[in-house]
C-alpha positions in Angstrom: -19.9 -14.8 14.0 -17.8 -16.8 11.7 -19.0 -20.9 11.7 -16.4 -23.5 11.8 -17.2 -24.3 7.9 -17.1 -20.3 7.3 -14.0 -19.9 8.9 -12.3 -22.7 6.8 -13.6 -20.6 3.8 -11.6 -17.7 4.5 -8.3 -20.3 5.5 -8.6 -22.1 2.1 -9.0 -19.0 0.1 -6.0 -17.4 1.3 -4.4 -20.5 0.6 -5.6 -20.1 -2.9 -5.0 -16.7 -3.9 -1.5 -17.2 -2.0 -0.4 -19.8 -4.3 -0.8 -17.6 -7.5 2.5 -15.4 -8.2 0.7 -11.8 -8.8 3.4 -9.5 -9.4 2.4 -5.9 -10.0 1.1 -5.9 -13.6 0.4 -9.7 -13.6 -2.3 -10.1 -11.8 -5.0 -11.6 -13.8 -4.8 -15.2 -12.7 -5.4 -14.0 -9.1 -7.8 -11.1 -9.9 -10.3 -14.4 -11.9 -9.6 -16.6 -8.8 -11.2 -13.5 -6.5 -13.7 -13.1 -9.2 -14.6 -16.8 -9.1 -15.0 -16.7 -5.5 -17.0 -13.5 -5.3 -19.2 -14.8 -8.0 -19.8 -18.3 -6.0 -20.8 -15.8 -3.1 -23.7 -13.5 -2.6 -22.3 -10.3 -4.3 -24.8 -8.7 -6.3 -22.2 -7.3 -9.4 -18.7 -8.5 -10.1 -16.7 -6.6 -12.6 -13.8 -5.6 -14.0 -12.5 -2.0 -14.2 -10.3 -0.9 -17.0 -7.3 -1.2 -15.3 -7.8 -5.2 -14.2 -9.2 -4.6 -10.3 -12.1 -6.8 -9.4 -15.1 -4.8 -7.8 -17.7 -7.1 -5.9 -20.9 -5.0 -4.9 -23.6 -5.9 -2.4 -26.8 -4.5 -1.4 -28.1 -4.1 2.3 -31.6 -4.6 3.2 -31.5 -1.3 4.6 -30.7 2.6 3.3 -27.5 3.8 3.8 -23.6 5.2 2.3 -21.5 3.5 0.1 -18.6 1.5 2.1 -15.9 0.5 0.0 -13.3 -2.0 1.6 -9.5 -2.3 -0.5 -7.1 -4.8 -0.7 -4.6 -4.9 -3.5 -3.5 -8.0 -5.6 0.2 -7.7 -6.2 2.9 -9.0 -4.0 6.6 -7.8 -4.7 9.3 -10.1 -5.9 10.5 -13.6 -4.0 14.3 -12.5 -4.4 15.6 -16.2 -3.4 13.3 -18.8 -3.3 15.5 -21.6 -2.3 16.2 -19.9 1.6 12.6 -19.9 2.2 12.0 -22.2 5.1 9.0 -23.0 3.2 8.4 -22.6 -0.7 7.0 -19.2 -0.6 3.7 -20.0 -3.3 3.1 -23.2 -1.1 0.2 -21.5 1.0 1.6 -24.4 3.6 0.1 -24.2 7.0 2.8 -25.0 9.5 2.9 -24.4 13.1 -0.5 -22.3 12.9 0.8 -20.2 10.4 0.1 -19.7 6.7 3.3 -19.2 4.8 4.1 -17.6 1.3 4.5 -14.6 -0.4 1.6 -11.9 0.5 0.4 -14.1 3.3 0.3 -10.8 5.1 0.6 -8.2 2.7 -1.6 -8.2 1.5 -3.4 -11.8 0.1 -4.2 -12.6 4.0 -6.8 -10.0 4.9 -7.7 -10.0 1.2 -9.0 -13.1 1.9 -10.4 -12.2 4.9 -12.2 -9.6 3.4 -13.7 -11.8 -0.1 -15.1 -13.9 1.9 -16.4 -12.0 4.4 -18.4 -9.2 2.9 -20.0 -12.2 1.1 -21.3 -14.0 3.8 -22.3 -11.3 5.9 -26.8 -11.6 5.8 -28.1 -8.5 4.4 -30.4 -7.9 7.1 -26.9 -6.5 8.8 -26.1 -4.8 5.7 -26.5 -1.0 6.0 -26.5 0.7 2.5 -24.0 -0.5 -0.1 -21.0 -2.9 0.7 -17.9 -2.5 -2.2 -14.9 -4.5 -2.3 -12.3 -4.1 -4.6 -9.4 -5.9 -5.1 -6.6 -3.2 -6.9 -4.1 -3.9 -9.4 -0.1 -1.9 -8.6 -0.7 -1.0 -5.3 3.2 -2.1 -4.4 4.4 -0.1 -7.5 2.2 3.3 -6.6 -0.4 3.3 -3.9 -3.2 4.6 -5.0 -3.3 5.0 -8.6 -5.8 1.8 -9.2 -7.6 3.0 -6.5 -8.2 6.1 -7.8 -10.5 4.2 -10.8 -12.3 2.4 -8.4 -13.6 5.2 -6.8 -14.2 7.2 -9.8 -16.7 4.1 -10.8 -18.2 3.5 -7.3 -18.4 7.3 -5.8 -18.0 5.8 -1.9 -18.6 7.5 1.6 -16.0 5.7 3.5 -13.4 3.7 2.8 -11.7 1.1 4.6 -8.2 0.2 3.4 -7.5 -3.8 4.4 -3.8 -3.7 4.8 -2.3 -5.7 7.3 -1.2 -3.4 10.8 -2.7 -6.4 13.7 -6.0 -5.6 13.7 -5.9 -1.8 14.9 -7.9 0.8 14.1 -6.0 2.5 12.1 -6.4 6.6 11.9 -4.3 7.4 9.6 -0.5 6.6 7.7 2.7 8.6 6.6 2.9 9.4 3.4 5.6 8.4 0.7 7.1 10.3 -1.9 10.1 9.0 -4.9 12.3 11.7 -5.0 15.6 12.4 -7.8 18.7 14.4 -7.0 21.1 14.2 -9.7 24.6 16.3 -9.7 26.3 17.1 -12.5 30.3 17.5 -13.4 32.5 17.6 -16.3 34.1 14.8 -18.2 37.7 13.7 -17.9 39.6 10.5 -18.6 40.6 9.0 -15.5 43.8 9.0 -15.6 43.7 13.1 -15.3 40.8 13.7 -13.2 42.4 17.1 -12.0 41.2 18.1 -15.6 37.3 17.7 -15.1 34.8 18.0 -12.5 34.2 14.5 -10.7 29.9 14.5 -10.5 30.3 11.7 -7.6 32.6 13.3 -5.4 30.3 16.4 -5.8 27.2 14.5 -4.7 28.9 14.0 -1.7 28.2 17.3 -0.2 25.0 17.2 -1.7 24.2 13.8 0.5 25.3 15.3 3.7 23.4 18.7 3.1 20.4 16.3 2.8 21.3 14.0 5.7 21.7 17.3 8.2 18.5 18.7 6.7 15.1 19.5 9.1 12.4 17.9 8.0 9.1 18.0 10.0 7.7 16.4 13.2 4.0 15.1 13.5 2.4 14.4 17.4 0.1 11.6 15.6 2.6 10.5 13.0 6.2 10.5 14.2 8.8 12.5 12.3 9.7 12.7 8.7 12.2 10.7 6.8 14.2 11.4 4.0 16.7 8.5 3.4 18.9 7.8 0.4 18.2 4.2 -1.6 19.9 4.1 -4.5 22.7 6.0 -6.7 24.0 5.8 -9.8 26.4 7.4 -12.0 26.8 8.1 -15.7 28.6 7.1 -17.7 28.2 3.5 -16.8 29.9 1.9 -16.9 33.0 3.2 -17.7 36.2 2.2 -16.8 37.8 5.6 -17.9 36.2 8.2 -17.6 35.1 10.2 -14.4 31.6 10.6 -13.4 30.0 13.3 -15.4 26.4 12.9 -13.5 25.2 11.3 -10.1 21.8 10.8 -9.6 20.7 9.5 -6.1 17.9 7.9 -5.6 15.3 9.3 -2.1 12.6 8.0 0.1 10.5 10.7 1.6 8.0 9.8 4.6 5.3 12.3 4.5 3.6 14.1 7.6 0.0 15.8 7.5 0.1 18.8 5.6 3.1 17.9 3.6 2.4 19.1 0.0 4.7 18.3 -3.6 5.7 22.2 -3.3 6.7 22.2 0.5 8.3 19.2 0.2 10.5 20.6 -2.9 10.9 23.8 -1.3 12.8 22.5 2.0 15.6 21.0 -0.1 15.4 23.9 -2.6 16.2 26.0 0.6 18.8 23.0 2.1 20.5 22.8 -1.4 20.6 26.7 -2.5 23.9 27.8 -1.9 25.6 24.6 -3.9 26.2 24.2 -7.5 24.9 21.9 -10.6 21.8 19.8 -9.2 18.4 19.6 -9.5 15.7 17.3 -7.8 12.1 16.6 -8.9 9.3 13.6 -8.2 10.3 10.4 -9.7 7.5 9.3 -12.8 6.0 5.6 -12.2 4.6 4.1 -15.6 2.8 0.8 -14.5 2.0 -1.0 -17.3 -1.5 -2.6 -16.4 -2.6 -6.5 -16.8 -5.4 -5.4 -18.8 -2.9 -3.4 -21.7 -3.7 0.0 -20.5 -0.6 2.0 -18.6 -0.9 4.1 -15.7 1.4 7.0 -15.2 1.6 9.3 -11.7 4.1 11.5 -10.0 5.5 9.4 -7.0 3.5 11.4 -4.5 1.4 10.0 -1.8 -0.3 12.4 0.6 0.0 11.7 5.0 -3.3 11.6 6.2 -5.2 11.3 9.9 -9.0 10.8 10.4 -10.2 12.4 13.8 -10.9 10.1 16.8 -14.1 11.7 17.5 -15.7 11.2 13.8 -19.4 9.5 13.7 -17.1 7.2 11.1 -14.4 5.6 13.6 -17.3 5.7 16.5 -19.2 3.1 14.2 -15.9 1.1 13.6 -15.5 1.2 17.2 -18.8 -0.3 18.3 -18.3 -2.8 15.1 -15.3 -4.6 16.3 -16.4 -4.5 20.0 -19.3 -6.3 18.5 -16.9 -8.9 16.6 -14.7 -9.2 19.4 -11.9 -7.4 18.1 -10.7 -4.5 20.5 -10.5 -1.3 18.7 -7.2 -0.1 19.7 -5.8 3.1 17.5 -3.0 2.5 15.5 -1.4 4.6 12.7 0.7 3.0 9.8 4.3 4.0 9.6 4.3 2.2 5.8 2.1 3.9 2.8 -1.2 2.8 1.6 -3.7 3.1 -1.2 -5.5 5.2 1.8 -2.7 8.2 0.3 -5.6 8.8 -2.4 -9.0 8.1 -1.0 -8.2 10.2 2.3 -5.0 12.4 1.3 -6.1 13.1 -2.1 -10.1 12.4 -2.9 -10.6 13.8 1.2 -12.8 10.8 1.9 -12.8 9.5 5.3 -10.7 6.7 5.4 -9.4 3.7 8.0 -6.9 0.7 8.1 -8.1 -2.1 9.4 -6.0 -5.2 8.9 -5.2 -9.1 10.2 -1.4 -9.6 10.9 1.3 -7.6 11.2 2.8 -4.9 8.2 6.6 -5.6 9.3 6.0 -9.1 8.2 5.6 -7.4 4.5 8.1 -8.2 1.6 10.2 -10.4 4.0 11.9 -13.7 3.9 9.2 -16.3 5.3 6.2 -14.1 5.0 3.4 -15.9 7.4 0.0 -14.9 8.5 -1.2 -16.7 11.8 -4.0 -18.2 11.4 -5.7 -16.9 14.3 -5.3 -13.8 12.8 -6.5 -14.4 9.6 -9.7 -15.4 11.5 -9.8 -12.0 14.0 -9.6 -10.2 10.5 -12.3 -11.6 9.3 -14.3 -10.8 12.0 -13.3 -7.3 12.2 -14.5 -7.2 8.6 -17.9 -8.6 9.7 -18.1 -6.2 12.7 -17.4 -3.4 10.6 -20.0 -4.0 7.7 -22.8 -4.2 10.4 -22.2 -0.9 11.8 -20.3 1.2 9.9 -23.8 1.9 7.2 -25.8 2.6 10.4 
């Protein structure tokens, strides 16, 4: 579908956009790049939503839903530069690869998608084609996203992030979680006197390590793991802990709710003393000055197989070449609000692989990039039929 000339389109633009250092809350310089590019495209409307995410719109020649296609912007922090193999905002390509931070996740099918939807003749356009390129997705997933659709009202959406060109039918959920523990102070050097808040957390940790959590056929099995702890006062070189908090990542299954959730390690916990969990706040101060604030909550969700939706995906990439093979994404998405909170029917699709995500070396073959971006044209020709 792609011509040699468009394909280099879609190589140099990932180059591009891969080169600018977008961290969550920074991405303007990327977000007028994609802008630029849409703009030199045939998109009908580019604009800017208040929270900084680019929305390109096209019209089909034809009548037909609203298909909105997401990719987000932000890429997490290069924690050492210097044992990069290559200079992760080089956008190098060696060995059929292109290296740099958010080659893969998610400035790679990003790409893909830009260019794509813009080239695509709208005699193959079914309704309305929206792309949007979201702001924070790597600090909550699906806050920004939440805007987008309150501005563009969409039938289906199609998230873009990277799981090797599946079909995907649906993700875990993810969900920040706090367990603090408290004690009573003591100096030290008499801790028999107080009530050491660490050592207490201890029992709390196992209780939460032994604890049942759920099992999905579609999804895999819940997760609850422990990623951070922290003690206070600290630090001190004196004085004995007189709260722990610990720090929890919840994977989500379908029909996992903030109260069911709460209520298993209310029940795990109930018999022990002096803690308390709840959600974890994210305040994500926007590009554009304006600060988003959500619970840490992301909903699992799973489209069905048999919906008219994933039929038309499925004859679209057959058409582009691309075989749809089902997937489901172990990682969380921006798909946690369109499908798990707004109930809009909802699929991955995405070039290169999502383990390659917020590593060392991040690449995205080439050849990949390329199969993306004709999954994306596939998909636009049927999925408004």
């Amino acid at each position: 579908m792609l011509s040699a000339q468009q394909q280099q389109m879609v190589i140099s633009f990932a180059q591009e956009i891969i080169r600018i250092n977008s961290l969550s809350g920074h991405e303007k310089e990327v977000a007028n790049a994609i802008a630029a590019k849409m703009r030199s495209l045939d998109y009908d409307e580019v604009k800017f939503d208040p929270y900084g995410s680019v929305i390109g719109i096209r019209k089909g020649r034809h009548p037909g839903p609203r298909i909105l296609f997401d990719g987000h912007m932000d890429v997490v922090e290069v924690q050492n530069p210097d044992a990069w193999a290559v200079p992760p905002f080089s956008g190098a390509i060696q060995d059929g690869k292109i290296w740099g931070r958010g080659a893969s996740d998610m400035k790679g099918p990003l790409a893909a998608a830009v260019v794509t939807l813009g080239l695509v003749p709208r005699s193959e356009i079914y309704g309305t084609i929206i792309l949007s390129a979201s702001v924070n997705e790597e600090k909550h997933e699906g806050a920004a996203l939440a805007k987008v659709m309150e501005l563009t009202q969409p039938d289906f959406v199609v998230i873009c992030e990277p799981n090797g060109a599946r079909l995907g039918i649906g993700q875990k959920g993810r969900a920040g979680i706090t367990v603090s523990v408290t004690g009573t102070p003591a100096h030290s050097s008499v801790p028999h006197l107080g009530d050491n808040a660490m050592l207490k957390a201890r029992q709390v940790m196992e209780r939460l390590e032994d604890m049942p959590l759920p099992k999905d056929k579609i999804l895999g099995d819940a997760i609850m793991v422990v990623i951070d702890g922290m003690s206070h006062p600290y630090p001190s070189r004196s004085t004995i802990p007189v709260e722990f908090f610990m720090h929890y990542d919840r994977r989500l299954v379908q029909n996992e709710t903030q109260d069911s959730v709460m209520g298993l390690i209310q029940n795990g916990l109930k018999d022990l003393p002096d803690w308390k969990a709840d959600y974890q706040m994210i305040h994500m101060p926007a590009y554009t000055g304006v600060e988003l604030t959500e619970v840490d909550f992301h909903p699992a969700w799973v489209i069905d197989t048999k919906s008219p939706w994933i039929q038309k995906a499925q004859t679209g990439l057959r058409k582009a070449g691309v075989e749809p093979v089902f997937g489901t994404a172990q990682f969380c998405t921006n798909g946690s609000y369109s499908a798990g909170v707004a109930g809009v029917p909802t699929m991955i699709f995405g070039p290169s692989s999502g383990m390659l995500a917020h590593c060392q070396d991040e690449y995205i073959e080439v050849s990949e990039l390329l199969q993306g971006a004709e999954g994306y044209w596939g998909l636009v020709s049927e999925l408004g039929k």
